[in-house]
C-alpha positions as CSV (number, residue, x, y, z in Angstrom):
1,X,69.4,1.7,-4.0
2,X,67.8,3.8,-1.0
3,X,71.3,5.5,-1.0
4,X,71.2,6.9,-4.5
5,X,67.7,7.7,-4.3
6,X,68.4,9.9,-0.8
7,X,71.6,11.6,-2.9
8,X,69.1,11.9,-6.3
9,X,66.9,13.8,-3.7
10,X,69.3,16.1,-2.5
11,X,69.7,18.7,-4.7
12,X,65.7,18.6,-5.1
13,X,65.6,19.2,-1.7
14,X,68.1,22.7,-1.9
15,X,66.3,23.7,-4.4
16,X,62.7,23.5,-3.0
17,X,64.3,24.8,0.6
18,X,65.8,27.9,-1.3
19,X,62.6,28.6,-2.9
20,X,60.7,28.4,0.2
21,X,63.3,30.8,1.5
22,X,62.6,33.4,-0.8
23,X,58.8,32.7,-0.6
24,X,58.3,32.2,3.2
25,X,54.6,33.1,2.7
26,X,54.5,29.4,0.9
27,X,56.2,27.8,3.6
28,X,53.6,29.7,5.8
29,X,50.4,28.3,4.0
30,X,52.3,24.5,4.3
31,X,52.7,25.0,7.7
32,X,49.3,25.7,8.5
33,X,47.8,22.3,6.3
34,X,50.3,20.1,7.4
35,X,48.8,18.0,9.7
36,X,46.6,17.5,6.2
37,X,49.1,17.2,4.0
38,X,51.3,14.4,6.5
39,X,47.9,12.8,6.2
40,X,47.9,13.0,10.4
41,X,50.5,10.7,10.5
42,X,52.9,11.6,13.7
43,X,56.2,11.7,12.4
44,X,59.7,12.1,15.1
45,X,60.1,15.7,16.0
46,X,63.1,16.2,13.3
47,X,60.9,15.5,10.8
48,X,57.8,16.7,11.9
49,X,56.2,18.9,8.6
50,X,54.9,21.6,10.7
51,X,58.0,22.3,12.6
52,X,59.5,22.2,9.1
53,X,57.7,24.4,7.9
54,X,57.6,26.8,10.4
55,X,61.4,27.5,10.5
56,X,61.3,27.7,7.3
57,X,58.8,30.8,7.8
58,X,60.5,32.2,10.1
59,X,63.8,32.4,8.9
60,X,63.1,33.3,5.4
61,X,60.8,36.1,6.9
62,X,63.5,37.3,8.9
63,X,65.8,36.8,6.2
64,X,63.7,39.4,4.2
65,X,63.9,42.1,6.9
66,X,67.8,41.6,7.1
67,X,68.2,42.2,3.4
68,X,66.5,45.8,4.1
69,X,63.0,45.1,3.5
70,X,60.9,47.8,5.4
71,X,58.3,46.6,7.7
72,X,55.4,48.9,8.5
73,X,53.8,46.7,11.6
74,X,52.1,48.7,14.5
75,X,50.0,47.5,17.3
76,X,46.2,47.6,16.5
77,X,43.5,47.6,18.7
78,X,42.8,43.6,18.0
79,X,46.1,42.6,19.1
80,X,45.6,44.3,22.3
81,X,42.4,42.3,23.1
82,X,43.6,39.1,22.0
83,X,46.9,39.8,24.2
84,X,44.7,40.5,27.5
85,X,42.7,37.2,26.7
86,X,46.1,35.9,26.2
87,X,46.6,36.7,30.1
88,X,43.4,35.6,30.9
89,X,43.9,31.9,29.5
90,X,47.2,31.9,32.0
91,X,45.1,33.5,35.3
92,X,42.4,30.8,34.5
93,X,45.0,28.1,34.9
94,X,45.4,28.3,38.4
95,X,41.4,27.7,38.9
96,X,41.7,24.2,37.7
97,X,42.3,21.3,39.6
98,X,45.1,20.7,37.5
99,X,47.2,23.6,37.1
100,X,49.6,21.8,35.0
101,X,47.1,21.3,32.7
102,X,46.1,24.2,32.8
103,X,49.0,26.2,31.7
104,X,49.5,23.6,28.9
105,X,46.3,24.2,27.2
106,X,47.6,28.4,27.8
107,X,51.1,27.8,26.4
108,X,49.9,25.4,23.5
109,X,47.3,28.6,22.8
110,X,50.2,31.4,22.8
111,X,52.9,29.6,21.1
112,X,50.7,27.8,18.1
113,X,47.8,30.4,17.6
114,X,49.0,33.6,19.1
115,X,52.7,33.6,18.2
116,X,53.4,31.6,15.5
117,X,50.0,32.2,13.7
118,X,48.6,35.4,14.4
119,X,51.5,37.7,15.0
120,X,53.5,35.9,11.9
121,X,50.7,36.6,9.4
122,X,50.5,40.5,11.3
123,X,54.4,41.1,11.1
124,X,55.1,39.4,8.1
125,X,51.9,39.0,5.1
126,X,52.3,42.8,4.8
127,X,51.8,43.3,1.0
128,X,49.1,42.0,-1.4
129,X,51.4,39.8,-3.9
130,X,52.5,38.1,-0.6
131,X,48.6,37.6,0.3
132,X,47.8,36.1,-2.9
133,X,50.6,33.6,-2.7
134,X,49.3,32.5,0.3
135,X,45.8,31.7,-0.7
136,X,47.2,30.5,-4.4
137,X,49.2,27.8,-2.4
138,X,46.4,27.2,-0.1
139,X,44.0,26.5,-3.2
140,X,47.2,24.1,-4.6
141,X,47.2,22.0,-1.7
142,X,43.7,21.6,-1.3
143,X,43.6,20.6,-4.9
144,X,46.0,18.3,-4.4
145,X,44.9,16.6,-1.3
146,X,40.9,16.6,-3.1
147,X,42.6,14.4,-6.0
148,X,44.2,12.1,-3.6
149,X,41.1,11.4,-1.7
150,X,38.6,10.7,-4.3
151,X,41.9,8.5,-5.8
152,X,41.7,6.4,-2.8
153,X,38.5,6.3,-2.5
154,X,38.1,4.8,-6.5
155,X,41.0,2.9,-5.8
156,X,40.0,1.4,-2.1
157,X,36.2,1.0,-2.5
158,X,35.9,2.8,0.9
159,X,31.9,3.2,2.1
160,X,30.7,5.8,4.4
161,X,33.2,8.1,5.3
162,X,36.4,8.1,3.6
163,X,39.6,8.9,5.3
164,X,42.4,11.0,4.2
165,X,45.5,8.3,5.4
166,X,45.4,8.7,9.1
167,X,43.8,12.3,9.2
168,X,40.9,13.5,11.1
169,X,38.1,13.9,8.9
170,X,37.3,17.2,10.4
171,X,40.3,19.5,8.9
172,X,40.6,17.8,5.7
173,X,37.5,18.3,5.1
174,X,37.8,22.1,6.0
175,X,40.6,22.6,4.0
176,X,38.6,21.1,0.9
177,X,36.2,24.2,2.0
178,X,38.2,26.6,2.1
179,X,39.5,25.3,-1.3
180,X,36.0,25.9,-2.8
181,X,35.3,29.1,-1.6
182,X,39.0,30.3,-3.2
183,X,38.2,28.4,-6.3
184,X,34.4,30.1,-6.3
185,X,35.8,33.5,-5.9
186,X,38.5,33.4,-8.6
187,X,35.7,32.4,-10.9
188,X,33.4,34.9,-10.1
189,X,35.8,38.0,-10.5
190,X,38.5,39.4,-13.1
191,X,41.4,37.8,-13.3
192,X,44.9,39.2,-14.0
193,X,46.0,39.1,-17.4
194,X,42.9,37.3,-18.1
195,X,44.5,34.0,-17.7
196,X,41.6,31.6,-18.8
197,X,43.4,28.5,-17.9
198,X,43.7,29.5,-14.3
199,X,39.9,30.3,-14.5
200,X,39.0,26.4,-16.1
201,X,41.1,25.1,-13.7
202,X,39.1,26.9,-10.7
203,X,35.8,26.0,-12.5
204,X,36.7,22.3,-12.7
205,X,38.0,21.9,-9.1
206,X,34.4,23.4,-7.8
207,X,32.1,20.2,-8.0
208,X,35.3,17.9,-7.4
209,X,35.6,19.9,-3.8
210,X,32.5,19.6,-3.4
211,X,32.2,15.6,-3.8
212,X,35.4,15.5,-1.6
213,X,33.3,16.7,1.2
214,X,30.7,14.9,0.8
215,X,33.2,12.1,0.4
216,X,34.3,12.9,4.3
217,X,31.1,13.1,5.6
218,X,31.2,16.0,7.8
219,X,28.7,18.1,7.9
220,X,29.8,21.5,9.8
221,X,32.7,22.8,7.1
222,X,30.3,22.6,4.3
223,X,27.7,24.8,6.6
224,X,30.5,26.9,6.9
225,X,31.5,27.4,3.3
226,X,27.5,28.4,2.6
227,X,27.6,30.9,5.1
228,X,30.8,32.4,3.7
229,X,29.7,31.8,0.4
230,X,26.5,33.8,1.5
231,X,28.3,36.8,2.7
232,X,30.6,36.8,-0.6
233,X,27.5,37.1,-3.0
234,X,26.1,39.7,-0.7
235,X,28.7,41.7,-0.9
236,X,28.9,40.6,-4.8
237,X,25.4,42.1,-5.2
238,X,26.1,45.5,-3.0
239,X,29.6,46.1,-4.7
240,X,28.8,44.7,-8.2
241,X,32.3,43.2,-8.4
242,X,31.7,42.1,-12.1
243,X,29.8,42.9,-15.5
244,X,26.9,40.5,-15.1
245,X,27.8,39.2,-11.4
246,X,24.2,38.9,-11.1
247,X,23.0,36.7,-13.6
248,X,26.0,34.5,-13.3
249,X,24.9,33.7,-9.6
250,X,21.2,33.1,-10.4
251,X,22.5,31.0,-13.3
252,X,24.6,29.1,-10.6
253,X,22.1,29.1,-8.2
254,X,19.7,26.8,-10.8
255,X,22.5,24.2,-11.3
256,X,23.3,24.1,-7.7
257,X,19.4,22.8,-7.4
258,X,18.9,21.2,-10.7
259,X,22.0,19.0,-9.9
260,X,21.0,17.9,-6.4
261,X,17.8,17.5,-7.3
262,X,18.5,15.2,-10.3
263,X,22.4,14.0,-8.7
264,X,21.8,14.3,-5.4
265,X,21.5,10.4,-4.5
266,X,24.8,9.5,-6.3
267,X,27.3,11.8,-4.1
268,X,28.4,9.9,-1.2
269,X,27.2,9.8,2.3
270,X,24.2,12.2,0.9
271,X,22.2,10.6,4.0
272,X,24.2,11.9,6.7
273,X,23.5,15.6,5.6
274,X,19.5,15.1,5.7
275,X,17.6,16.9,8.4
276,X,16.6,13.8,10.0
277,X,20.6,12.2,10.3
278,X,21.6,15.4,11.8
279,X,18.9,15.7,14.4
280,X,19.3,12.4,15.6
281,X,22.5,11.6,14.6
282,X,25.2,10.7,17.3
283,X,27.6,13.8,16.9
284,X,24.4,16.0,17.7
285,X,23.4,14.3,21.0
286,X,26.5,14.3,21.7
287,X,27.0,18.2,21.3
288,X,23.5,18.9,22.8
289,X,25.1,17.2,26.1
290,X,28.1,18.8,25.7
291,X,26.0,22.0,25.7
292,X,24.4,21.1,28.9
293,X,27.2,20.5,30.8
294,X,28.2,24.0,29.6
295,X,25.5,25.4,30.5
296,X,26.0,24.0,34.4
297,X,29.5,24.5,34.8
298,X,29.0,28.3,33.5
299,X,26.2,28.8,35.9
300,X,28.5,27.6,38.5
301,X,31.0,30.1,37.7
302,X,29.5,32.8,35.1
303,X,32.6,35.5,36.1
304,X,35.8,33.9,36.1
305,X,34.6,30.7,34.8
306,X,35.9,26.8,35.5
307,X,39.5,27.7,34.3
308,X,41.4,27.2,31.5
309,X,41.3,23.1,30.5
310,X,38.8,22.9,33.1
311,X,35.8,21.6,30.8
312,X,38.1,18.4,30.1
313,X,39.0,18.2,33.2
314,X,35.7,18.3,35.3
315,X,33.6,16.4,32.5
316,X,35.7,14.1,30.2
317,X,34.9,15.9,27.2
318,X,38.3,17.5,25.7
319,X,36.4,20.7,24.4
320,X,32.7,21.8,23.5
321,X,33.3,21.9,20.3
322,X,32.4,25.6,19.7
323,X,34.5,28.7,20.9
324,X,32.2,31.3,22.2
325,X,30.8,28.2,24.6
326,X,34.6,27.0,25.3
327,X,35.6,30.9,26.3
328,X,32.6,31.0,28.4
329,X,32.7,27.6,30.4
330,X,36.2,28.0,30.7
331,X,37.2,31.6,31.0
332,X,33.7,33.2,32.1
333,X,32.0,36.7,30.9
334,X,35.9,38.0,31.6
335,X,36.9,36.0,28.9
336,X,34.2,36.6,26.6
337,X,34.7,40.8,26.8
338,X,38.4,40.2,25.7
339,X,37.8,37.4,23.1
340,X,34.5,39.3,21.9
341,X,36.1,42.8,21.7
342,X,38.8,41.4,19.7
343,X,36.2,39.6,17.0
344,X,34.5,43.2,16.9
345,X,37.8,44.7,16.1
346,X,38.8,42.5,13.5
347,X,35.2,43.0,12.1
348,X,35.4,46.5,12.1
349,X,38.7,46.3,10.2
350,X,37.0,44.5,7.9
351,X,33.7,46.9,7.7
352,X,36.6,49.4,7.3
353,X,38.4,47.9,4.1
354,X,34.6,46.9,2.7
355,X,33.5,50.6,2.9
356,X,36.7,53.3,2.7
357,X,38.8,51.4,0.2
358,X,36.9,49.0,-1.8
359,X,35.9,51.1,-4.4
360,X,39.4,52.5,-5.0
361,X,41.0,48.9,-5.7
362,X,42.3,47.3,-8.6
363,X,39.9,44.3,-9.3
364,X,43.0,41.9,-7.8
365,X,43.1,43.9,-4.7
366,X,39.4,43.4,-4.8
367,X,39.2,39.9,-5.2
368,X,42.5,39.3,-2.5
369,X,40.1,41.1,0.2
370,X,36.7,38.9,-0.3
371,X,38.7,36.3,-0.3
372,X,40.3,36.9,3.2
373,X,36.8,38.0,4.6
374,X,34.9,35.1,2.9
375,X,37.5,32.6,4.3
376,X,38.1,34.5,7.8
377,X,34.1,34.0,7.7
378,X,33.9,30.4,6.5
379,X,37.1,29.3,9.8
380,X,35.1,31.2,12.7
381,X,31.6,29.5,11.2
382,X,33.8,25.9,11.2
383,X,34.5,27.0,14.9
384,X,31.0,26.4,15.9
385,X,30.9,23.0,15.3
386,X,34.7,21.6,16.0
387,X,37.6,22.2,16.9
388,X,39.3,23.3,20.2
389,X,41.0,26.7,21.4
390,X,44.5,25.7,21.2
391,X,43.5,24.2,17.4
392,X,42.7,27.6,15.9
393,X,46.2,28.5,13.8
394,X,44.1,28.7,10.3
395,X,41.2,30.5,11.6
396,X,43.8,33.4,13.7
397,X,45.8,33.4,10.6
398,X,42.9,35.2,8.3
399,X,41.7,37.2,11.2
400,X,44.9,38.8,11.4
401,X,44.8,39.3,7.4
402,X,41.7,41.2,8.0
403,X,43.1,43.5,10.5
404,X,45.9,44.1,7.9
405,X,43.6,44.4,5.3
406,X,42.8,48.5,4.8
407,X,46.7,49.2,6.2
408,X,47.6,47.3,2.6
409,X,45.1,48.5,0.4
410,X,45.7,52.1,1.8
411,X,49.4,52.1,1.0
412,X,48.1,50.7,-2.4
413,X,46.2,53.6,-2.5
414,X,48.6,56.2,-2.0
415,X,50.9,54.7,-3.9
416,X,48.9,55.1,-6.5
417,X,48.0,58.4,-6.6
418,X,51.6,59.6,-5.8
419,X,51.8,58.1,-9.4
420,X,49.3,60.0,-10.7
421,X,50.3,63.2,-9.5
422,X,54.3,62.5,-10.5
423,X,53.0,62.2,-13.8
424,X,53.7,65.0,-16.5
425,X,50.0,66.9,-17.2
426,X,50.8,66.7,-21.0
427,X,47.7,68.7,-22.0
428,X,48.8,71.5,-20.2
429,X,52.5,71.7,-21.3
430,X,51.1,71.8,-25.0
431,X,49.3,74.9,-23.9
432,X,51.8,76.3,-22.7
């Protein structure tokens, strides 16, 4: 019987690994998630989702550029910062009592963030219909995932946190951020073709993300979807990105309160996200010691820093659970210029797509940018609460978007204006 399933499967499985072949950028958006998606479970190497999905990337990427497709990529500013903090992480290996360890953390930085995340998503998600696949696919899976969870937890009758199989809490439950912000902002603005099924869809999956993370119980990814959410309408209100933007968020803004207020005690784990659980709850003392021992070790060494791995190493603790105080303890103020020069690069290509090309968009080019800025926003908030160095491939992924952001909407631009002008001035030929 398992036999004539595994043939049944077969040619399912050439058909999904052609399609993923000619849509890498889908296989790219997997890859990211699929610690998620594999529901943390460790799998042997061959069958490892994340490798999978990776070579999948790769060579369907690669394939592309074979076939003749032209690739535009040029070294920006950013991606010379984050290279020279790059050699930083390797010259602060050798200041740790284990060196080894050292170099791991390095290697495990420049193969899963730098190279495979980064510089894929700067080489390769060159064009907007690529983009929008991307975060379609992302907003899918979270979907997907969200169902399964509340599923379980129906099913189960799980109290207090719930788990996603054998997944850390933590990245599911940013991944069922990031799939709220997407499904916010494809409410909020135009859609193509005005497809209104797309739209209910979106509008449906809001509150069920939002249970989903209350479902979790973590606390820092939601944070970090109202701070992204905060810059979106921001920007909503400057740009006026759609007839009656305005109202709509005030109106949103009153069933936001009106539901918590009258709600509120029926979502799940509602007490771990009052005031007085995360004061005194246990992840915050242990955070506010992780911030002390920080704050010794950098003292200790506020140039070059402990070394790279050194906060595990000389305290226990395998990160501080926020970059900027992981780059400092570990990698000093050196550190910090190159990792905080490349974060002011990437912000100024995003300052740069905001105010040169906004305006000059078609409302889907619109909504693709505030979608990678919201998100970019929403990964680097996350990062102040969780999450390691070497753990960052998600958050690195929309940075480099950003920096590709007004290269994509510039060639937009031109191309449509060499349109314009290639087209016959009909007015004047009937003066003539």
């Amino acid at each position: 019987m398992e036999l004539i399933t595994i043939i049944a499967l077969i040619p399912i499985g050439v058909i999904a690994l052609v399609y993923l072949l000619r849509r890498p950028e889908i296989a790219f958006a997997i890859f990211l998630f699929s610690y998620v998606i594999e529901g943390g479970v460790i799998l042997p190497w061959f069958l490892n989702l994340t490798l999978i999905m990776l070579a999948i990337a790769i060579l369907g990427f690669t394939a592309q550029l074979a076939a003749g497709k032209i690739n535009n990529f040029k070294l920006q500013s950013a991606d010379l910062w984050l290279f020279g903090f790059v050699i930083v992480l390797f010259a602060g290996s050798y200041l740790v009592p284990d060196i080894a360890g050292g170099l791991n953390k390095a290697i495990r930085f420049t193969v899963a963030v730098f190279f495979s995340s980064y510089l894929m998503a700067r080489i390769f998600l060159v064009e907007r219909a690529q983009i929008y696949r991307f975060l379609k696919t992302i907003l899918i899976l979270a979907s997907v995932v969200c169902v399964m969870l509340i599923t379980l937890s129906i099913g189960e009758g799980h109290v207090g946190r719930v788990p996603f199989f054998e997944a850390n809490p933590i990245p599911v439950a940013t991944l069922f951020a990031i799939g709220m912000v997407l499904a916010i902002v494809e409410v909020m603005m135009p859609s193509q073709g005005n497809w209104k099924l797309k739209k209910i869809f979106c509008t449906v999956m809001i509150p069920v993300f939002l249970y989903a993370i209350f479902l979790t119980g973590v606390r820092g990814p939601l944070i970090a979807a109202v701070v992204g959410l905060a810059f979106y309408f921001l920007v909503g209100f400057i740009k006026k990105i759609a007839p009656k933007f305005r109202v709509a968020c005030v109106a949103i803004l009153i069933l936001l309160i009106g539901g918590f207020y009258y709600f509120g005690h029926m979502l799940p784990n509602i007490k771990a996200f009052s005031p007085t659980a995360i004061i005194e709850g246990l992840s915050t003392i242990q955070r506010l010691e992780q911030i002390s021992l920080v704050r010794n070790l950098f003292f200790q060494s506020p140039l070059l820093g402990v070394g790279t791995n050194g906060f595990e190493q000389l305290t226990g603790w395998g990160y501080p659970h926020n970059i900027f105080m992981e780059v400092a303890v570990e990698n000093g103020l050196i550190g910090l210029i190159f990792f905080g020069a490349f974060l002011i690069a990437v912000a100024g290509y995003g300052f740069r797509f905001l105010i040169f090309y906004y305006r000059r968009l078609t409302k889907l080019e619109q909504k693709i940018g505030l979608m990678v800025l919201t998100i970019g926003l929403v990964l680097l908030t996350g990062r102040q609460f969780s999450f390691g160095l070497d753990m960052h491939k998600d958050l690195f992924v929309f940075l480099a978007l950003i920096v590709n952001l007004p290269k994509i909407m510039k060639l937009g631009v031109n191309l449509k204006q060499n349109k314009k002008s290639k087209e016959p001035n009909v007015y004047s030929q009937h003066q003539i």
